[in-house]
C-alpha positions as CSV (number, residue, x, y, z in Angstrom):
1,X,28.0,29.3,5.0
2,X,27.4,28.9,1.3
3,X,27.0,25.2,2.0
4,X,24.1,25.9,4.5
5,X,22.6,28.1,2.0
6,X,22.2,25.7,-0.6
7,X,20.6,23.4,1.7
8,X,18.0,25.9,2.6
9,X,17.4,26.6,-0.8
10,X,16.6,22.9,-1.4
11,X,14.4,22.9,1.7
12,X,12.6,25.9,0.0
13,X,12.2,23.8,-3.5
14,X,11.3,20.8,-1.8
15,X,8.4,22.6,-0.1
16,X,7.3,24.7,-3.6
17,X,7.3,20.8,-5.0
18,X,5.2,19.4,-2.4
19,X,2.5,22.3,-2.5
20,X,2.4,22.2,-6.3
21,X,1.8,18.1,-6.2
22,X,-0.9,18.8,-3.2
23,X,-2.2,22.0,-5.5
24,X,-2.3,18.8,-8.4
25,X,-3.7,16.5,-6.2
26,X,-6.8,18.8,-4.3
27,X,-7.9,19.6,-8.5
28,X,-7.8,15.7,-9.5
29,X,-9.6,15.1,-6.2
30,X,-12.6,17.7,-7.6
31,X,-12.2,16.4,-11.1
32,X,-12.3,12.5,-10.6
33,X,-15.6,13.0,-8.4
34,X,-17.3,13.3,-11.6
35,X,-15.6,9.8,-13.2
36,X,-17.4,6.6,-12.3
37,X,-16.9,3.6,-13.5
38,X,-18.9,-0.4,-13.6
39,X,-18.3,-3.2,-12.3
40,X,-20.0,-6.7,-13.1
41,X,-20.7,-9.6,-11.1
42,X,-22.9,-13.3,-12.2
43,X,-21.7,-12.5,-15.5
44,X,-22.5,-9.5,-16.0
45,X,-26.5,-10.1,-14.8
46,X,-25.2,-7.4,-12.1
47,X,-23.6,-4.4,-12.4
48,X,-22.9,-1.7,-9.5
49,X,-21.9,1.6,-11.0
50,X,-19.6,3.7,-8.8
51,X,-18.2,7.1,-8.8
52,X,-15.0,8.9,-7.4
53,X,-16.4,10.2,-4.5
54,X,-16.6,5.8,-3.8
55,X,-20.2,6.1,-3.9
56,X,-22.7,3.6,-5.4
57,X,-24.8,5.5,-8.3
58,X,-26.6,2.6,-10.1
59,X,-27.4,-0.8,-9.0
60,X,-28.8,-3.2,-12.1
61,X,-30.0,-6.4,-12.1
62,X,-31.0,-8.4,-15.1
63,X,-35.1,-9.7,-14.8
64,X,-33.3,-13.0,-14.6
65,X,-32.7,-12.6,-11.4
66,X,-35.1,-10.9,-10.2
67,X,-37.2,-14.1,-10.1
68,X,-34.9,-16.7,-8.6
69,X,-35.7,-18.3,-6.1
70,X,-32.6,-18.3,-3.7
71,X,-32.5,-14.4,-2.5
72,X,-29.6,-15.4,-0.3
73,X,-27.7,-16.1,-3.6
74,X,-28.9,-13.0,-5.4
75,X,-28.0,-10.8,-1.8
76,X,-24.2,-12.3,-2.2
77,X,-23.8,-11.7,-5.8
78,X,-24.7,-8.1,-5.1
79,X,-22.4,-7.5,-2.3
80,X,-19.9,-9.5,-4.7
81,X,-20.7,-6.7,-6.9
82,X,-20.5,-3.8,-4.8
83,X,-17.1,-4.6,-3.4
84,X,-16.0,-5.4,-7.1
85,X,-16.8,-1.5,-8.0
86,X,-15.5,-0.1,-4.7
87,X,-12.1,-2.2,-6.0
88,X,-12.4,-0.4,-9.0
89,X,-12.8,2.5,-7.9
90,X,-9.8,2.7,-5.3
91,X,-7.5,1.4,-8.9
92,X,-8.7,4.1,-11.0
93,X,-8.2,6.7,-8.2
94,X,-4.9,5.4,-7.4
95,X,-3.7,5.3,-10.8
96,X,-4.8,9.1,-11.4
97,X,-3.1,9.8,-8.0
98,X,0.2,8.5,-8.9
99,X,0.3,10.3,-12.2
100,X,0.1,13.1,-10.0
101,X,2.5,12.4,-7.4
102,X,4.8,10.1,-9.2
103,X,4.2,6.9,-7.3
104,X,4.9,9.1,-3.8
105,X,1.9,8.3,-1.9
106,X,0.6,10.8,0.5
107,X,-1.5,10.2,3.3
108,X,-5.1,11.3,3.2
109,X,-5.4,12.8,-0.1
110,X,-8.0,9.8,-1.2
């Protein structure tokens, strides 16, 4: 009996662990909405800020670009950009994340 006991127990600990890491995660999910973060594509003649809710806040373009000629180009470099913060972004919330969790990754949280 004493046997079964103690594995209830750690049932009942595993579960108190696993709502304090959700409890952990639901206040870094609130907290790292307010982060963002830049990336920078052509050099840095483009830069595509992004928060932690993954959306795009700021879009810049240098005014040397603004005037070329091949808008194809300057449309690729821009989506180059884009997915370069949305990379970003998924890193920095992924490295918060397992701070939280340990490396343990749980599905849905982000």
């Amino acid at each position: 009996m004493s046997k079964g006991m103690g594995f209830r127990g750690g049932i009942s600990e595993l579960m108190k662990q696993a709502h304090r890491i959700q409890s952990k995660l639901e206040k870094l999910k609130e907290e790292i909405k307010s982060e963002s973060w830049t990336a920078e594509a052509a050099g840095g003649k483009i830069k595509v800020t992004i928060n932690g809710a993954r959306e795009i806040t700021a879009v810049k373009v240098d005014k040397e670009l603004v005037g070329a000629e091949d808008l194809a180009t300057l449309e690729d470099v821009i989506v180059s950009a884009v997915n370069a913060a949305l990379r970003l972004a998924d890193e920095k919330i992924n490295e918060a994340t397992e701070k939280v969790t340990g490396g343990v990754k749980i599905p849905g949280m982000f």
